[in-house]
C-alpha positions in Angstrom: -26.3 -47.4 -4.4 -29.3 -49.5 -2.6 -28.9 -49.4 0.9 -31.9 -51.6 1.2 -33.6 -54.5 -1.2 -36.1 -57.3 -0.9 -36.3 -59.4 -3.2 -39.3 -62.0 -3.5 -39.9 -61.4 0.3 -43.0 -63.2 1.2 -45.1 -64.1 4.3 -47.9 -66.6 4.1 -48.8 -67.5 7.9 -50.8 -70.9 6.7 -51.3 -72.7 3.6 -54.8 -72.0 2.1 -54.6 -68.1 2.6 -53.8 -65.5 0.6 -49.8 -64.2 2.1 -49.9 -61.4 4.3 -46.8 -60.1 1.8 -46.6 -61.6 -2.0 -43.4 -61.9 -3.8 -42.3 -58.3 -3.0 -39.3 -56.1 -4.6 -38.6 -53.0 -3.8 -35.3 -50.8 -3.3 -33.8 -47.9 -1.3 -31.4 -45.7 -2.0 -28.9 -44.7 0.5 -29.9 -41.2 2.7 -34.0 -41.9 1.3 -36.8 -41.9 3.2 -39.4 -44.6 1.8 -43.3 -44.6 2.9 -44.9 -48.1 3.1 -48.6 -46.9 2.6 -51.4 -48.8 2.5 -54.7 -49.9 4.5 -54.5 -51.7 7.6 -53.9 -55.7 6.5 -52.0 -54.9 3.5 -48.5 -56.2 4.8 -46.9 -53.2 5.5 -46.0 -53.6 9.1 -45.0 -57.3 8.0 -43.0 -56.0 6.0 -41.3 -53.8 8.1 -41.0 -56.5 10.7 -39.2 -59.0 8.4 -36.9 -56.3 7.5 -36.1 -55.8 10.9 -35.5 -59.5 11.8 -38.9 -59.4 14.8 -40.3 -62.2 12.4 -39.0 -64.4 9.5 -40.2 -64.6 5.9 -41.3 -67.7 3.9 -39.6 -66.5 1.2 -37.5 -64.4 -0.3 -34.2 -61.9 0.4 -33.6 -59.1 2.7 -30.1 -58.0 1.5 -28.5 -54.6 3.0 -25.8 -52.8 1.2 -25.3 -56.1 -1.1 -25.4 -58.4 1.8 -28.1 -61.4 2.5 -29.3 -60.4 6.1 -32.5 -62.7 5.5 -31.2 -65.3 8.7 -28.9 -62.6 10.5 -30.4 -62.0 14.0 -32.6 -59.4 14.9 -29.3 -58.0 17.4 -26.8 -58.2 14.7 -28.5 -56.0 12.2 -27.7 -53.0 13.6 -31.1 -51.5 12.3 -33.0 -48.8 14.7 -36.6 -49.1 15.4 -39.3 -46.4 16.6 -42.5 -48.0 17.2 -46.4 -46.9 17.5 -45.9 -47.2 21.1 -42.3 -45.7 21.6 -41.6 -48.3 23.9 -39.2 -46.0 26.1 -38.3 -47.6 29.6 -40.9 -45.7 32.6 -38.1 -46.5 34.9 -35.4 -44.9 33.1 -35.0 -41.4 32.4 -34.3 -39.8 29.5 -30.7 -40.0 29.4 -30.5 -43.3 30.4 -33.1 -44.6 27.5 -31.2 -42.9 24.9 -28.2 -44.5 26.2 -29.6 -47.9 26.5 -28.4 -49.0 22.5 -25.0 -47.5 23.3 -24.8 -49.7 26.9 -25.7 -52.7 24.9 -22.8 -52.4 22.2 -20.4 -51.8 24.8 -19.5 -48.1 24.6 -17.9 -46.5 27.2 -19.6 -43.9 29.6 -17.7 -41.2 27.9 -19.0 -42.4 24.7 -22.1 -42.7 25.4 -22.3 -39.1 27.2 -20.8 -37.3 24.2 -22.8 -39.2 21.8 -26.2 -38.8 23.7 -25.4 -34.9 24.5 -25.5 -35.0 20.5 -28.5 -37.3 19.9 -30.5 -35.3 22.6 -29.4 -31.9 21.2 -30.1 -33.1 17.6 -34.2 -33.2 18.6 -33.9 -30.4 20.5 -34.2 -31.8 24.0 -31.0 -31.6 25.6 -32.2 -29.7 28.5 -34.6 -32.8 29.7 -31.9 -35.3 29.9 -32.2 -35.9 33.8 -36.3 -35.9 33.3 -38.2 -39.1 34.2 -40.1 -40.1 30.6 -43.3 -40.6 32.5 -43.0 -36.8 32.8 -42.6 -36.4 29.1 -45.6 -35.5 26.8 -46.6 -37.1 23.6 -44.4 -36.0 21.4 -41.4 -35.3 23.8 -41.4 -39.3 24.2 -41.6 -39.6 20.6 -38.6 -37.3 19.6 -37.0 -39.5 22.7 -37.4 -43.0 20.6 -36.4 -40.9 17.7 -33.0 -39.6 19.2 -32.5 -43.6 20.9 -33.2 -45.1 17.0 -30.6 -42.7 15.8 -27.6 -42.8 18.7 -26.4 -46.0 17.7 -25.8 -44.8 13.8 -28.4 -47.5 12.5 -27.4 -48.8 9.3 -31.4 -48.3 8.6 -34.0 -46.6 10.6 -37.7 -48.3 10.8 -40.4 -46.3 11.5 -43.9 -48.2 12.6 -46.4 -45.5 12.7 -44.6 -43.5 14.9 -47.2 -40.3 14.6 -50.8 -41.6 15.2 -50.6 -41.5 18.8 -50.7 -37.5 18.6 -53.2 -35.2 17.7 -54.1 -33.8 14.0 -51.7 -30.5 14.9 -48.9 -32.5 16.7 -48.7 -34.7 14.0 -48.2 -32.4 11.6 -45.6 -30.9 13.6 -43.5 -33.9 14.4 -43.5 -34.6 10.7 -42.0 -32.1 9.8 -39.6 -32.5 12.8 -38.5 -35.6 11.4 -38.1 -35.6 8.1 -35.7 -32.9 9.2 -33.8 -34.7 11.1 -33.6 -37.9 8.5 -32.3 -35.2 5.8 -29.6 -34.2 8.5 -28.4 -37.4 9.6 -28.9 -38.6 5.9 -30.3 -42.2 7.6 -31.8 -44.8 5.2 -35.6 -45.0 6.8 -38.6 -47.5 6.1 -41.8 -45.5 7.3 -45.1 -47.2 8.1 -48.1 -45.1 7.6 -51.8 -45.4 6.6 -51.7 -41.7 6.5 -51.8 -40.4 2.8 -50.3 -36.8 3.8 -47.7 -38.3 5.9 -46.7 -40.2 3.1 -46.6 -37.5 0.9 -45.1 -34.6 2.9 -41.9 -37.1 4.3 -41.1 -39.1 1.5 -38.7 -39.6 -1.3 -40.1 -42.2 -2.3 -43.6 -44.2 -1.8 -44.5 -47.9 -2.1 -48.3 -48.3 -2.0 -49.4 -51.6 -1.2 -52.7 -53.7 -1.0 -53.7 -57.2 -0.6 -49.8 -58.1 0.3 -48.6 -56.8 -3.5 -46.6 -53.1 -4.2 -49.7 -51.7 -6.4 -47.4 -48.6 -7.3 -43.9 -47.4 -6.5 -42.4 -43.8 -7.1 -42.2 -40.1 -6.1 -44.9 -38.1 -4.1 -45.6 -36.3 -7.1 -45.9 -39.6 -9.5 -48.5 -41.4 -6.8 -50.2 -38.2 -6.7 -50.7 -37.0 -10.3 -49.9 -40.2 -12.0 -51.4 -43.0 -10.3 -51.8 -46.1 -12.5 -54.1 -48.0 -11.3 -58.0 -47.2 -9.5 -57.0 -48.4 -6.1 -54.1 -45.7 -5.8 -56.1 -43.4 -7.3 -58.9 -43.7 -5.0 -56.2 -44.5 -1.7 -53.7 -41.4 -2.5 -56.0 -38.1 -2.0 -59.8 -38.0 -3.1 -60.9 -38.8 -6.8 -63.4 -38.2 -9.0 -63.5 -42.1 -11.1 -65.6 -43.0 -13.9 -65.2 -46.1 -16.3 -64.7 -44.5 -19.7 -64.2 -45.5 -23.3 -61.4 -44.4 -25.8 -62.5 -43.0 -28.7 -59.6 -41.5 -30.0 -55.9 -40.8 -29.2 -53.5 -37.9 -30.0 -49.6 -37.3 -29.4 -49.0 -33.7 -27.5 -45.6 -32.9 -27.8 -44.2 -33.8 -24.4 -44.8 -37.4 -25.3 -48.2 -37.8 -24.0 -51.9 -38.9 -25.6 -54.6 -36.4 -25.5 -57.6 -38.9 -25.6 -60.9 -38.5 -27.0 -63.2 -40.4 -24.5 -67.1 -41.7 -24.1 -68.2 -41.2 -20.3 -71.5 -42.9 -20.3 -74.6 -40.7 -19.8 -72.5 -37.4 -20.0 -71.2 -37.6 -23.6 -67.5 -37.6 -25.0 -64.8 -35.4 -23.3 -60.9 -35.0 -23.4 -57.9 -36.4 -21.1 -54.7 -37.1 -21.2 -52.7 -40.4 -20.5 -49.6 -41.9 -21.2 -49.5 -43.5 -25.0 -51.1 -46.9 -26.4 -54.4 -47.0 -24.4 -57.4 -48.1 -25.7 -60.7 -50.1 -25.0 -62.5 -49.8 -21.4 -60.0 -47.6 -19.0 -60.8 -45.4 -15.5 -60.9 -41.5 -15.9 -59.6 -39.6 -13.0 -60.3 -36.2 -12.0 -59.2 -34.6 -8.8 -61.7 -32.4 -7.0 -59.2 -29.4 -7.1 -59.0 -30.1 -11.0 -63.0 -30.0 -11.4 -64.5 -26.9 -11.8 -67.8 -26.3 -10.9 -69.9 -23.5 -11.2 -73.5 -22.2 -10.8 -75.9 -23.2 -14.3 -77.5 -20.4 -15.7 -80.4 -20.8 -17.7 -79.4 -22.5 -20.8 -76.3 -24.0 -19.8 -74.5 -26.9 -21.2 -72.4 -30.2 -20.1 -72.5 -31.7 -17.4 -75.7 -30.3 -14.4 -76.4 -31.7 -11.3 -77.5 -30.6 -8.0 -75.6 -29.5 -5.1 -76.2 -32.3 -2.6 -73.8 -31.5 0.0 -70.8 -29.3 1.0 -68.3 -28.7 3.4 -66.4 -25.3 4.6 -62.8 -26.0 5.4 -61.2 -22.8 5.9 -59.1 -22.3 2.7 -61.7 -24.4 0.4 -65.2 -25.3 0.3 -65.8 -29.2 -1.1 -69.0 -29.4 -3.2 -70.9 -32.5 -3.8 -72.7 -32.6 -7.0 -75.4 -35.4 -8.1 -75.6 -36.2 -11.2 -78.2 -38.8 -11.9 -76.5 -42.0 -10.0 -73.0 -40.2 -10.3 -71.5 -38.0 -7.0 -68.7 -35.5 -8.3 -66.4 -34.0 -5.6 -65.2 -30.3 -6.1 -63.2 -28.2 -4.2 -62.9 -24.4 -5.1 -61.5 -21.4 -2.5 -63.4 -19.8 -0.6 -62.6 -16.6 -1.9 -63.5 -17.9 -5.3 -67.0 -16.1 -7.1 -70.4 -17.1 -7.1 -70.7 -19.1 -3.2 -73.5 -22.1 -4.2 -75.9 -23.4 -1.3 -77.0 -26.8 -1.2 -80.0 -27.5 -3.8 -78.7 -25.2 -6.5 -77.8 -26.6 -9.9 -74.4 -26.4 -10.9 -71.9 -27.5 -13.6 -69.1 -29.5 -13.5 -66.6 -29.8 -16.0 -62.6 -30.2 -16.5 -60.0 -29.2 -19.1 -58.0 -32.0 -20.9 -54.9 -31.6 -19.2 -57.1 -31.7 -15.5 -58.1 -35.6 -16.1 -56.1 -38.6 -16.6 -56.8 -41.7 -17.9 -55.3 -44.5 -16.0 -53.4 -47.5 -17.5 -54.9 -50.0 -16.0 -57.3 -51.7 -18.1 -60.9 -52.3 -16.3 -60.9 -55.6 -17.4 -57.3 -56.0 -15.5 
């Protein structure tokens, strides 16, 4: 069953400019956690906020577990809320902000000391619950608005960029952390994030937006290898994108096309796609999905030069010009034949490596 669903929801903050959120739909099933990705003005934190009841649509239905919430007040929702900031109390101390919902909805002090204990214990910092939160650290406050969100038994938690004020290895860490905890406590969450592997590493389920609109709407794995249009392509991960022409189409036997396609200047090559595409389309290839190798005398395809690269460790990322076009390639480093910047390499890619997007370029 949907926990969650919006229906139409709009936001247009004048006449005469383009709504901060368009006509949106989107559901969530009980116990998932769903990623509102996007860049920053795309309506995701609108969208959150209407949700929430901390600002009112122009149109359109918020409805929870069947129910029209669209007019109920922010107080009766019964929705918890971690924000960017936290927004703990500095006067309080840790025990006393996590109690804070459970004060407000009237529970008694035995209540509220059994259900903090277990709200406190949950994020693994029981044995701060007399600390001051100004003595906290980063992400000590943030599993504190976590624990304070959850106490009350939310009937959905709302994430708003929670993570990005930590560093790159706290981040990942708190992640993890709490996508732990939501598959614990089973809680219905709406996550805001700009951050791609975020998205990707805490989510059932991801809606990317742009320009107010849900561009795409599915599984890590469908955003990731099956993006449908150039935007989500380009926004989830890096990409290799060139404008093609179909030349000819194929059924494989999982129900796919193997397509025959004309990449200007570099001749015709093979992808695959979903079925019934034709005319002008994108071609995407992920760098992990290019290979690229160092050209030997005589060689064939596609030759450029190496124009850049970058050591990360696990992978070194090629940059290869070719004429006007810059392919991206990643291969391990403990991968043959190391190239240096101003050899001449190849770059090429199976069928099965690129896929031709269904959105027309003409769309």
């Amino acid at each position: 069953m949907d926990k969650l669903s919006l229906v139409g929801l709009t936001k247009q903050y004048a006449q005469g400019i383009a709504p901060a959120v368009d006509r949106l739909d989107m559901s969530v099933e009980e116990g998932h956690l769903v990623s509102l990705l996007g860049p920053s003005g795309c309506g995701k934190t609108t969208t959150l906020r209407m949700v929430a009841g901390l600002m009112d649509p122009t149109a359109g239905q918020i409805k929870v577990d069947g129910a029209d919430i669209t007019n109920t007040p922010v107080h009766k929702r019964g929705m918890g809320m971690v924000f960017q900031s936290y927004a703990l109390f500095p006067h309080m101390n840790v025990h006393e902000n996590v109690a804070f919902g459970l004060q407000m909805r009237k529970k008694s002090k035995s209540q509220q000391d059994s259900l903090v204990k277990g709200a406190l214990d949950m994020v693994q910092l029981g044995h701060l619950s007399k600390r001051p939160v100004k003595a906290l650290s980063g992400g000590q406050q943030q599993r504190i608005a976590l624990a304070r969100a959850l106490v009350v038994e939310p009937t959905l938690l709302l994430l708003d960029e929670p993570l990005s004020n930590l560093d790159a290895k706290l981040r990942e860490t708190m992640r993890t952390e709490i996508r732990q905890i939501q598959q614990r406590t089973r809680a219905t969450t709406l996550f805001v994030t700009h951050d791609q592997d975020e998205a990707l590493a805490m989510s059932d389920r991801i809606a990317v937006m742009n320009g107010g609109l849900i561009e795409q709407f599915g599984s890590p794995t469908e955003v990731y290898e099956r993006p449908r249009t150039r935007f989500v392509a380009n926004f989830i991960g890096r990409a290799n994108l060139l404008t093609v022409t179909i030349r000819g189409e194929e059924t494989t036997p999982n129900g796919d096309s193997r397509y025959a396609v004309d990449v200007p200047g570099f001749g015709v090559h093979h992808a695959i796609g979903e079925a019934g595409l034709s005319g002008e389309r994108t071609l995407l290839v992920r760098p992990h999905r290019l290979s690229v190798s160092p050209a030997a005398p005589g060689s064939d395809g596609i030759i450029g030069t190496v124009e850049a690269l970058s050591y990360t460790g696990d992978s070194v990322s090629y940059s290869v010009r070719v004429g006007e076009h810059l392919f991206t390639a990643e291969r391990l480093t403990s991968g043959p034949d190391r190239m240096s910047q101003g050899d001449r390499a190849v770059v090429s890619w199976q069928a099965d490596d690129a896929l031709v997007l269904p959105e027309s370029t003409e769309e």
